[in-house]
LUMNU-24344 format. One line per field, with one value per residue (C-alpha): residue number from 1; residue in one letter; x, y, z. Coordinates in steps of 0.5 Angstrom, whole numbers, always signed. Layout:
N
fiti: NUM ...
marmi: A ...
xx: X ...
yy: Y ...
zz: Z ...
This chain:
389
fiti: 1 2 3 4 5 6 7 8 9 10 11 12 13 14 15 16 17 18 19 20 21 22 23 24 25 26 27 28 29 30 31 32 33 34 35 36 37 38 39 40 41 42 43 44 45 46 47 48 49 50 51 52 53 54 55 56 57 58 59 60 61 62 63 64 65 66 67 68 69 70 71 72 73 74 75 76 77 78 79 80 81 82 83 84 85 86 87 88 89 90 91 92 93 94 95 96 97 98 99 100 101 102 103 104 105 106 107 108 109 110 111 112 113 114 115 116 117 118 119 120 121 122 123 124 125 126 127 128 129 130 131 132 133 134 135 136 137 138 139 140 141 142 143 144 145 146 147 148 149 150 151 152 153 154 155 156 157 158 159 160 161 162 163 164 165 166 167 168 169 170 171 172 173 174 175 176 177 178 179 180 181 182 183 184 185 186 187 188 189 190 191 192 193 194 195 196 197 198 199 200 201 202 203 204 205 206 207 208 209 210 211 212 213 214 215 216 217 218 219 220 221 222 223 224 225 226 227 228 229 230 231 232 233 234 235 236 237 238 239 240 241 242 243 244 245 246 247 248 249 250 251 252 253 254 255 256 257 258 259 260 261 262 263 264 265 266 267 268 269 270 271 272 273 274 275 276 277 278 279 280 281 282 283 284 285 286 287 288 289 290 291 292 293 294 295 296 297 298 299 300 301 302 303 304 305 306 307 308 309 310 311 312 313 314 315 316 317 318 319 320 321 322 323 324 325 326 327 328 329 330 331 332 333 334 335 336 337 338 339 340 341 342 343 344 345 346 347 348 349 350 351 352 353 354 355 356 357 358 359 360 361 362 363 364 365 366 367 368 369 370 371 372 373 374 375 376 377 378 379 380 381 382 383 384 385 386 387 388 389
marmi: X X X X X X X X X X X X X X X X X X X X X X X X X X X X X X X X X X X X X X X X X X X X X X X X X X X X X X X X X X X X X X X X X X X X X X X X X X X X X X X X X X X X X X X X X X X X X X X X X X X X X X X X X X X X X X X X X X X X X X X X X X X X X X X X X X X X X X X X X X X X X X X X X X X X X X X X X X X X X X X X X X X X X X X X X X X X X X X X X X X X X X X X X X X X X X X X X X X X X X X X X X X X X X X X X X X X X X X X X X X X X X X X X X X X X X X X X X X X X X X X X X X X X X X X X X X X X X X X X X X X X X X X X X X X X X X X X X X X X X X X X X X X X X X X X X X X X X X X X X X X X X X X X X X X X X X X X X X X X X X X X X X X X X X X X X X X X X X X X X X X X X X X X X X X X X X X X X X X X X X X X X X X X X X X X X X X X X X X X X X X X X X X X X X X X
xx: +0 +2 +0 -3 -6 -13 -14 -22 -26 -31 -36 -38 -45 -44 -44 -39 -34 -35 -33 -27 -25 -26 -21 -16 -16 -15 -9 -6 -7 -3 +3 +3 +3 +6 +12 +13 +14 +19 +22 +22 +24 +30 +32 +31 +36 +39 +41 +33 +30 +26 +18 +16 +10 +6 +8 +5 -2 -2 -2 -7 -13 -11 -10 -18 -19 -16 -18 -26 -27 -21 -26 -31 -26 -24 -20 -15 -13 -10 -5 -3 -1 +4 +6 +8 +12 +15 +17 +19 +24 +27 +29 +32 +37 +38 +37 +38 +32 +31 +27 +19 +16 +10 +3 -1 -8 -6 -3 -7 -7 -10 -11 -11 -11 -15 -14 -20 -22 -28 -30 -30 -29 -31 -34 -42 -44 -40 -41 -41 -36 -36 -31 -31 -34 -37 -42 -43 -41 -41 -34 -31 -26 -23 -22 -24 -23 -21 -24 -19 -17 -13 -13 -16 -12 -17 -14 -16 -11 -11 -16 -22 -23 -23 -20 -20 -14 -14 -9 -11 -8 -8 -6 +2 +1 +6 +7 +10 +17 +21 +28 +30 +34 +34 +37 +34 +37 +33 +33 +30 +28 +26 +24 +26 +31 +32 +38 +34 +34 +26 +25 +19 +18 +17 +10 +11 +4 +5 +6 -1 -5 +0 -4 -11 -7 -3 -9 -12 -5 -5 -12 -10 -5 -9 -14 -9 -6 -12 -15 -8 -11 -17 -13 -9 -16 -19 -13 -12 -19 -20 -27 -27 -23 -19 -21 -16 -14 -17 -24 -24 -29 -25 -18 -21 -24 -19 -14 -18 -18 -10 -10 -14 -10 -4 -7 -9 -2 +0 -4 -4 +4 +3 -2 +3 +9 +4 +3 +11 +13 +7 +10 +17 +16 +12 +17 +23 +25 +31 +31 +38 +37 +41 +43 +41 +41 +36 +37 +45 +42 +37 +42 +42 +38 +36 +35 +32 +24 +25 +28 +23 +18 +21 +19 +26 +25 +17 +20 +25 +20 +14 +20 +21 +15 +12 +18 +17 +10 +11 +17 +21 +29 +30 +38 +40 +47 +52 +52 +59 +61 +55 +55 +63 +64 +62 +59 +61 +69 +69 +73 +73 +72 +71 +65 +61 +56 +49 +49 +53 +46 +51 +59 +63 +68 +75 +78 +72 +69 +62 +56 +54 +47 +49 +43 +42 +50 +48 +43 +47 +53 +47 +45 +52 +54 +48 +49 +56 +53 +49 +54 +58 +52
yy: +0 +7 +15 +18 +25 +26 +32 +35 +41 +42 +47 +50 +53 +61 +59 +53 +58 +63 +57 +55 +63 +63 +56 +60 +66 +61 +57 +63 +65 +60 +59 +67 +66 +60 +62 +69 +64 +61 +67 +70 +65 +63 +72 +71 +64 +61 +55 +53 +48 +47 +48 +40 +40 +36 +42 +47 +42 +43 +50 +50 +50 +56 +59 +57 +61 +67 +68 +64 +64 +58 +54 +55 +52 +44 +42 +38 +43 +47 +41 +41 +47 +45 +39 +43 +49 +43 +41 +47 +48 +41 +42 +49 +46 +40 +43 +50 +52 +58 +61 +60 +66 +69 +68 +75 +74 +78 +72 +70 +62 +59 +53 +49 +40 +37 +29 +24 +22 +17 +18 +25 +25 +20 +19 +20 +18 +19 +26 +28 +28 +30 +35 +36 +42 +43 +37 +35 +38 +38 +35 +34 +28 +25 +17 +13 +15 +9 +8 +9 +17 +19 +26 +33 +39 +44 +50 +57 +58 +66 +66 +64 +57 +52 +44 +39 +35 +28 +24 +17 +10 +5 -1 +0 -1 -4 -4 -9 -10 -8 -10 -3 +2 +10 +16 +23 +29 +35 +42 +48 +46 +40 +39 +32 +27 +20 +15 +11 +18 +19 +27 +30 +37 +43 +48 +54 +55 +61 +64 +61 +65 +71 +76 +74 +76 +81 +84 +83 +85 +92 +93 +91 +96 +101 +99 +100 +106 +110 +106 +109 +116 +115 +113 +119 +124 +121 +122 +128 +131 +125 +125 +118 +112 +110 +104 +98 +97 +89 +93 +96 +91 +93 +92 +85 +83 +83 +81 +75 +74 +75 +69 +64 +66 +64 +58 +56 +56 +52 +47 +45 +45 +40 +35 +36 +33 +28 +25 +24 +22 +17 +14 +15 +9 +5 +4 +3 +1 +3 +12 +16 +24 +29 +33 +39 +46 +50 +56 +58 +56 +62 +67 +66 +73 +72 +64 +65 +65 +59 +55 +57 +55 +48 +46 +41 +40 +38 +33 +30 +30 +27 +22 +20 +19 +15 +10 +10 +7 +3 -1 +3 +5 +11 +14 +21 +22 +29 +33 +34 +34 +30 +34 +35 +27 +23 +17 +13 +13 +18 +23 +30 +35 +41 +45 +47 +53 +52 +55 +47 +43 +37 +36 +31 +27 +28 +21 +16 +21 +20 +26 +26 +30 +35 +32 +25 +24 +27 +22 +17 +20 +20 +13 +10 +14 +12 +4 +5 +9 +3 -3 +1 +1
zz: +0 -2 +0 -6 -7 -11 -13 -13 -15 -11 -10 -4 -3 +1 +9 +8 +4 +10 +15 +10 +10 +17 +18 +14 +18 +24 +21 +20 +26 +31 +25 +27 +35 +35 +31 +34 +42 +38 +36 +42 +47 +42 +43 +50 +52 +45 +49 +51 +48 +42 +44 +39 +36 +41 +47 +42 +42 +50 +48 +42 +49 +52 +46 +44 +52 +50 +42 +43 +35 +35 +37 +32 +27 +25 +31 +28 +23 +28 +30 +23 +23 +29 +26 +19 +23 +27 +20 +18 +23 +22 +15 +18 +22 +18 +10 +11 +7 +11 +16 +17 +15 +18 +14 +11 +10 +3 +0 -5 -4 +3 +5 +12 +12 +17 +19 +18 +25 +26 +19 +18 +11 +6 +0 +0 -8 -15 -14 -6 -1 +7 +9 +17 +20 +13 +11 +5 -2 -9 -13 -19 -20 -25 -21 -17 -9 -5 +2 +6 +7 +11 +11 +6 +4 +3 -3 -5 -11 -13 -18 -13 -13 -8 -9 -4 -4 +0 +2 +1 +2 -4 -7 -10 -18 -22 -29 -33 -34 -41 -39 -43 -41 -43 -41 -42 -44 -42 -48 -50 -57 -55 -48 -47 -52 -50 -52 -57 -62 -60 -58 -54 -57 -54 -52 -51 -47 -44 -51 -52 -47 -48 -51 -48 -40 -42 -44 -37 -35 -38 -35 -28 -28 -31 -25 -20 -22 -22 -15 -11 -14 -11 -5 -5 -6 +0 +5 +3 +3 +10 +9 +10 +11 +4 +2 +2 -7 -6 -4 -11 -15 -22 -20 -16 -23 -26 -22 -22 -29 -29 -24 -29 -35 -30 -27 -34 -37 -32 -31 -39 -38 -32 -36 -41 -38 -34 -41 -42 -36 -35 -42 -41 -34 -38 -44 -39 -33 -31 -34 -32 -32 -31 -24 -27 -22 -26 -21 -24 -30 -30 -31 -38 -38 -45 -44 -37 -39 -44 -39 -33 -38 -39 -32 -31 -24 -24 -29 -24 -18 -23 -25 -18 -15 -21 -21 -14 -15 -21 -19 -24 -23 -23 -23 -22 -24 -26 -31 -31 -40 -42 -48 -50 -49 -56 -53 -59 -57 -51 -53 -51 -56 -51 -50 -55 -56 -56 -62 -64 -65 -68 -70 -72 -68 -69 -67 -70 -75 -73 -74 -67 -66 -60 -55 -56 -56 -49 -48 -49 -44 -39 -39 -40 -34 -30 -31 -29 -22 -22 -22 -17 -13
């Protein structure tokens, strides 16, 4: 058995919105608390202990005494929220990803998890499920959910809708063995060139939508220069209290309509990349990919938006959990001269330009293709991590 998330649409009615507003806002509130009592207790003794998930629990009841609204809200959400701050400051100390950061009510997404506790959250019919606190609610799901759910993460992305994203327990699948073997060259022309000569081509989805969003993004700006105006007149004039610019119904609207443009463009990429990687785990069962650190090379200015959009490190992470799940093997590997070796002789003809697109081996006279000669590079490198394993 394994954890897998489904993702679901769902459509709550007005009250049940209001409780999840209301959830948000209390999550948020005790990541705030609990995180500034961290904070503060360090300031004042740096060699105290560390306050651990489960004494944070022990606070959450006279939290709830002094702020009442807490306990109006699903209880088990506010434990998750502990446990995720506790995460935090884990992956602080161990891996140096950086300081927890306050949360701001302004930031667009929301979302808080709650654990199922006698059957809370379960499946009504094809269509309805049972959230806690919030009952039954209308859904929209492309597979079926299995009995056993584990806990539900309730979302509201920038454009205003609500997903529910449930943790659940299901059965390990495993596809059937190929005996075959690749290694994946990641580009900017093409998205992905395997060992075997087949390339995955590259879309540019956010050129698609680009002149639908800009036109909403030059409305936005206008919108919001002239609600600052407004602003500033009303101070100056002090008649009544200036409006906060999310009040302002048209710089609303059109920030929304920016926030679906966005969230279309990305959810296209992401079907598309799932489509590839699902077939590349089907087709092979040992694939080898490069180690590739996206953040040096989006200092490239003028190949930096290209790349972003090539969504090289969702391909990794796809690449690792679907091998995880289907039996298949998944090898990670430097990419240190992947491209200047030829993989025919191994010989280093130096660093070429990215102009280069294919050259000629001096030593074996070969016509190599600059990107499936990476490739090949790649596969070989990983059976040879491989076998010193």
């Amino acid at each position: 058995m394994v954890l897998k998330g489904i993702k679901l649409r769902i459509y709550p009615t007005e009250y049940q919105i209001h409780k999840m507003e209301s959830n948000f806002g209390c999550v948020r509130k005790v990541w705030n608390l609990m995180l500034a009592m961290q904070k503060e207790r360090y300031e004042n003794n740096p060699d105290c202990e560390f306050v651990t998930r489960f004494d944070m629990n022990i606070l959450l009841p006279l939290l709830k005494k002094e702020y009442p609204y807490l306990k109006e809200v699903e209880s088990t959400s506010l434990q998750c929220v502990n446990k995720d701050l506790s995460e935090a400051f884990k992956k602080f100390f161990t891996e140096h990803t950086g300081y927890p950061k306050f949360k701001s009510r302004k930031y667009p997404r929301q979302s808080f998890r709650s654990t199922c506790v006698n059957h809370n959250i379960e499946q009504i019919d094809d269509s309805h499920i049972k959230l806690p606190k919030l009952g039954e609610m209308k859904f929209k799901c492309g597979k079926a959910i299995p009995e056993v759910i584990k806990s539900v993460t309730i979302r509201r992305s920038p454009a205003g809708k609500y997903n529910a994203v449930l943790t659940v327990e299901d059965e390990n699948q495993v596809f059937n063995k190929t005996q075959a073997k690749v290694g994946l060259d990641m580009g900017v022309a093409d998205l992905i060139i395997t060992s075997d000569s087949r390339k995955y081509k590259t879309i540019r989805f956010d050129k698609i939508l680009a002149k639908k969003k800009r036109f909403w993004e030059r409305k936005l700006a206008r919108r919001r220069l002239l609600a600052i105006k407004d602003r500033a007149k009303t101070k100056k004039f002090g008649l009544v209290e200036p409006k906060d610019l999310n009040d302002y119904k048209n710089v609303r609207k059109a920030r929304i309509m920016v926030a679906k443009y966005s969230e279309k463009i990305a959810n296209q990429r992401k079907d598309y990349l799932h489509k590839i990687t699902t077939q590349l785990v089907k087709d092979y069962d040992v694939i080898t990919i490069e180690d590739l650190k996206t953040k040096n090379l989006l200092k490239n200015h003028k190949l930096s938006r290209a790349i972003a959009n090539q969504s090289w490190r969702m391909v990794r992470q796809m690449l690792e959990y679907k091998c995880e799940w289907y039996g298949k093997e998944l090898i990670i590997v430097d990419p240190f001269k992947t491209s200047q070796f030829c993989a025919e002789c191994g010989y280093d003809d130096g660093k070429h330009e990215l102009k280069v697109r294919q050259w000629t081996c001096p030593n074996c006279k070969i016509n190599n293709d600059r990107d499936i000669n990476a490739s090949k590079n790649i596969l070989l490198k990983g059976l040879e991590q491989a076998l010193v394993k």
